[in-house]
C-alpha positions in Angstrom: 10.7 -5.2 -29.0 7.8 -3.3 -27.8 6.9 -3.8 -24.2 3.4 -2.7 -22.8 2.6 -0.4 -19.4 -0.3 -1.6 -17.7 -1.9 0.8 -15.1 -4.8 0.4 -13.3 -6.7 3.6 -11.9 -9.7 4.0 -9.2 -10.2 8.2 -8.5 -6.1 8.6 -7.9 -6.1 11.7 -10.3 -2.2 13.1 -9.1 -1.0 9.7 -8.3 -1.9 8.7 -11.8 -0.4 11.7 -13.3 2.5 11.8 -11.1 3.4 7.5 -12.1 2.4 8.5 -16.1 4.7 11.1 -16.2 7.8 9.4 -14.6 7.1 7.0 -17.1 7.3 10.0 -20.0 10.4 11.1 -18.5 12.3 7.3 -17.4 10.5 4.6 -19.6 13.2 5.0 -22.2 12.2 2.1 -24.4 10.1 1.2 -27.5 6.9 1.0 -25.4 2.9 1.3 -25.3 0.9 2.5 -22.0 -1.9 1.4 -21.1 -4.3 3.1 -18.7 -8.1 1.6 -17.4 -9.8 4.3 -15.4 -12.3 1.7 -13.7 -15.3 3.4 -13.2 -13.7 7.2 -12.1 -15.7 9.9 -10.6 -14.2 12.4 -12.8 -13.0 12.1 -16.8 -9.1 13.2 -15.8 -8.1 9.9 -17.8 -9.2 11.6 -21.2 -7.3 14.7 -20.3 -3.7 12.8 -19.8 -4.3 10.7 -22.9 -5.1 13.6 -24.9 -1.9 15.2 -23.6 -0.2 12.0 -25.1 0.3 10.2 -21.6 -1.6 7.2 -22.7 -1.5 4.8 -25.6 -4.4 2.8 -24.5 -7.5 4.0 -22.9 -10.0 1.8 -21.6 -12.6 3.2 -19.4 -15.5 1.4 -17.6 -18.3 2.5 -16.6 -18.7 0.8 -13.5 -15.8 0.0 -10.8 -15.1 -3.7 -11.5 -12.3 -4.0 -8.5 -8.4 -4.4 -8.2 -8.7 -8.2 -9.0 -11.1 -7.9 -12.2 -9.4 -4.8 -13.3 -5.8 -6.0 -13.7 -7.4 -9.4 -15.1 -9.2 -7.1 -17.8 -5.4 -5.2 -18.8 -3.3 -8.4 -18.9 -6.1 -9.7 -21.3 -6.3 -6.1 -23.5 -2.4 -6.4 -23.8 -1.1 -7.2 -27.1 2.7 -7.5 -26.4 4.8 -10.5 -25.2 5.9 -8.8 -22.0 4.7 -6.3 -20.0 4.7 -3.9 -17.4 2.6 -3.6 -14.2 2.9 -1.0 -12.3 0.4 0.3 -9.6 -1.3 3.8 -10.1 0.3 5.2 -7.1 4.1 4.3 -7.8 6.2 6.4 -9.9 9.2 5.4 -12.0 12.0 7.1 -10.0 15.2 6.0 -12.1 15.4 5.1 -15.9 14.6 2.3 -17.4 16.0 1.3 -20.8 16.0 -0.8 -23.8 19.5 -2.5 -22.2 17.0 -3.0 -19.0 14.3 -4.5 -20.5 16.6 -6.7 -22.3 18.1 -7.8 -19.6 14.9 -9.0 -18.1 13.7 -10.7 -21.0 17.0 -12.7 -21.0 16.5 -13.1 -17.3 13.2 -15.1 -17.9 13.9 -17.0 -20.5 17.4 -18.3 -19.7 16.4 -18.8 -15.6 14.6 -21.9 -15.4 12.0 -21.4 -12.2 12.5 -17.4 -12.5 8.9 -16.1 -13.6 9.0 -12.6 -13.3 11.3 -9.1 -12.3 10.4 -7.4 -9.9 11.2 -3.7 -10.0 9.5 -1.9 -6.4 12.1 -3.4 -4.0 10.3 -6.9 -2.6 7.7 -5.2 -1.5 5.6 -8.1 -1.0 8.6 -9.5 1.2 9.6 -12.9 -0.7 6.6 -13.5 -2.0 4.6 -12.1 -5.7 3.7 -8.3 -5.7 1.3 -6.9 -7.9 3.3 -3.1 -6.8 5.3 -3.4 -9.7 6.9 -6.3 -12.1 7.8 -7.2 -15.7 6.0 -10.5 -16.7 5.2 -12.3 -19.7 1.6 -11.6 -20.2 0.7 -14.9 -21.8 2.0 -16.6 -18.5 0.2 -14.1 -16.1 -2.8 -15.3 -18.2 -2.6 -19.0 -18.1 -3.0 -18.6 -14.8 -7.3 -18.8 -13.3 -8.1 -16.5 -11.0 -11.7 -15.5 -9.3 -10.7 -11.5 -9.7 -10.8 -10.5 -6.3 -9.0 -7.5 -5.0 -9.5 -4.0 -3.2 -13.1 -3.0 -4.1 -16.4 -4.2 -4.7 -15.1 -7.8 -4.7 -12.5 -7.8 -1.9 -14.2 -10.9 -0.6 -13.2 -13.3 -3.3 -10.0 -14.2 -3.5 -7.5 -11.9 -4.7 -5.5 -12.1 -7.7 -2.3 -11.5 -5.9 -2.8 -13.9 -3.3 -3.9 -16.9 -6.6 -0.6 -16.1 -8.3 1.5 -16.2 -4.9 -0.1 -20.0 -4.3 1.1 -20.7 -8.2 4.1 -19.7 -8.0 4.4 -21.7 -4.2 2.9 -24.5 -5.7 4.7 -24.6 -8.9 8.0 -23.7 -6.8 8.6 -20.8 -8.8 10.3 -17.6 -7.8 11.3 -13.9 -9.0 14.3 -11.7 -9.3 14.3 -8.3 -8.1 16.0 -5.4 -9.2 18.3 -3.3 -7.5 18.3 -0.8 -6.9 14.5 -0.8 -7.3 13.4 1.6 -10.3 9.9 1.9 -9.2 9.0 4.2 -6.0 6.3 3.8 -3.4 3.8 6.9 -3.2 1.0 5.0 -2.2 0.0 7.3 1.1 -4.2 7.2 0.3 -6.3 4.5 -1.0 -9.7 4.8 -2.2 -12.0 2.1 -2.2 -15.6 1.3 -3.4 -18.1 -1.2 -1.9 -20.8 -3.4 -2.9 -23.5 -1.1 -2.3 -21.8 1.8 -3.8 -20.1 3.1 -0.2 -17.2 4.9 -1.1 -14.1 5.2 1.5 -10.7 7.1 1.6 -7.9 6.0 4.1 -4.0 6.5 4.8 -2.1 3.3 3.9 0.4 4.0 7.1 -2.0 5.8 9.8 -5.3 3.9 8.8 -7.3 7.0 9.2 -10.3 6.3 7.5 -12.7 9.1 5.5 -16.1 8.1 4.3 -17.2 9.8 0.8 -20.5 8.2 0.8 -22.3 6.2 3.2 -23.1 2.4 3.2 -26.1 0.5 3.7 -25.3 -2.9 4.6 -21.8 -4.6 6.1 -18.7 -5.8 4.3 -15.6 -7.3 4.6 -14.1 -3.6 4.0 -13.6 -1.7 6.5 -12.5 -3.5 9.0 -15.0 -2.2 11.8 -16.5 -4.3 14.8 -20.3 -5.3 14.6 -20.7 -2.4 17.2 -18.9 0.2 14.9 -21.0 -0.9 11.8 -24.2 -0.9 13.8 -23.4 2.9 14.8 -22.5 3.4 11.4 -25.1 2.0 9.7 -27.9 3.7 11.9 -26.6 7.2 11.9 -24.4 7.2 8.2 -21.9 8.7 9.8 -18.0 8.3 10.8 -16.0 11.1 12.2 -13.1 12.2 9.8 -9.8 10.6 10.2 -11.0 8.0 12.7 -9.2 4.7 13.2 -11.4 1.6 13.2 -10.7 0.4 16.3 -9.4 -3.3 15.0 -7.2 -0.9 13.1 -5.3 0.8 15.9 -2.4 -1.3 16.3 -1.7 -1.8 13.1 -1.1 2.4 12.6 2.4 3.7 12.2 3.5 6.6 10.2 5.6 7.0 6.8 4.2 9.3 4.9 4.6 12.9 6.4 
């Protein structure tokens, strides 16, 4: 049985490589990867797929957010079960046909077990969009409003819809252990509204703007006096904390 890869990308050129080759070297099953570079500053998705990284290569033209963007894979998948896996993760042990068995039988003989999850609970208890094996007809029964990290961060986000479902529906996950998926998720880079573009460290919370914005949003999280300042002078200083940010910075990632 053929089981998909679904990988969403926004500008993460060596996490994407760095996840789509662990899954050369440790997805040892019948399989097909998909890969939507959504909206990317540079063409680097065209590269791996000619290099025979990718099955599946969907690339929009515009950045249509975390939420829409996983939406748009689950619906472009054509297999019973699939993948997701984050761009920034990496498949660190193998997984194989046995595996994937294994969590199709886990499914469908578990009444009130919906999906696996593979990155070590990383939502603590509760759904993770990090990386899980699902049936893709069951992810898509599901309505969501395709919000996410990005240009729609302010409707609600896909991962938070299914986590109410599955409360609501008092359904629950298994995980796997020991976890087969690894975290390298140090930077994200994020795209507003108005086109502002921002980098920042997932542990410190520096923050890096890459172009400026011109009105406020939900994202970053700066005061009204930090976005005034902001917004008057398009600048923030490199590496800055927001200051409602501060005690939330610790550091992992050396």
């Amino acid at each position: 049985m053929t089981s998909s890869i679904l990988i969403l990308d926004y500008n993460q050129k060596e996490e994407s490589k760095r996840l789509l080759e662990s899954i050369k070297t440790n997805a040892l099953f019948e399989k097909k990867v998909y890969f939507l570079a959504n909206g990317n500053n540079e063409d680097y998705a065209y590269e791996y797929y000619k290099e025979g990284l990718i099955d599946v290569l969907i690339s929009n033209k515009e950045n249509n957010g975390c939420g829409f963007g996983t939406m748009q894979l689950f619906k472009s998948c054509d297999t019973k079960y699939a993948f997701y896996i984050q761009c920034d993760q990496f498949l660190q042990s193998p997984i194989t046909e046995e595996h994937v068995s294994g969590f199709v039988k886990a499914i469908e003989e578990n009444e009130g077990f919906c999906y696996i999850d593979l990155a070590g609970d990383q939502g603590h208890g509760e759904y993770s969009e990090r990386g899980h094996f699902i049936n893709v007809d069951f992810y898509n029964s599901i309505e969501k409003y395709g919000g996410g990290p990005g240009p729609f961060h302010h409707l609600e986000w896909t991962e938070y819809t299914m986590q109410q479902y599955l409360k609501n529906n008092k359904l629950d996950f298994l995980s796997a252990k020991p976890a087969p998926i690894g975290n390298a998720g140090k930077w994200a880079v994020r795209q507003n509204p108005d086109g502002s573009e921002w980098k920042h460290r997932t542990d410190t919370k520096e923050l890096w703007m890459i172009s400026p914005p011109t009105k406020k949003y939900v994202y970053p999280k700066f005061t009204d006096e930090e976005w005034e300042e902001i917004l008057s002078t398009g600048k923030w200083e490199d590496g800055k904390i927001p200051s409602s940010e501060i005690e939330h910075s610790f550091t992992c990632w050396k």
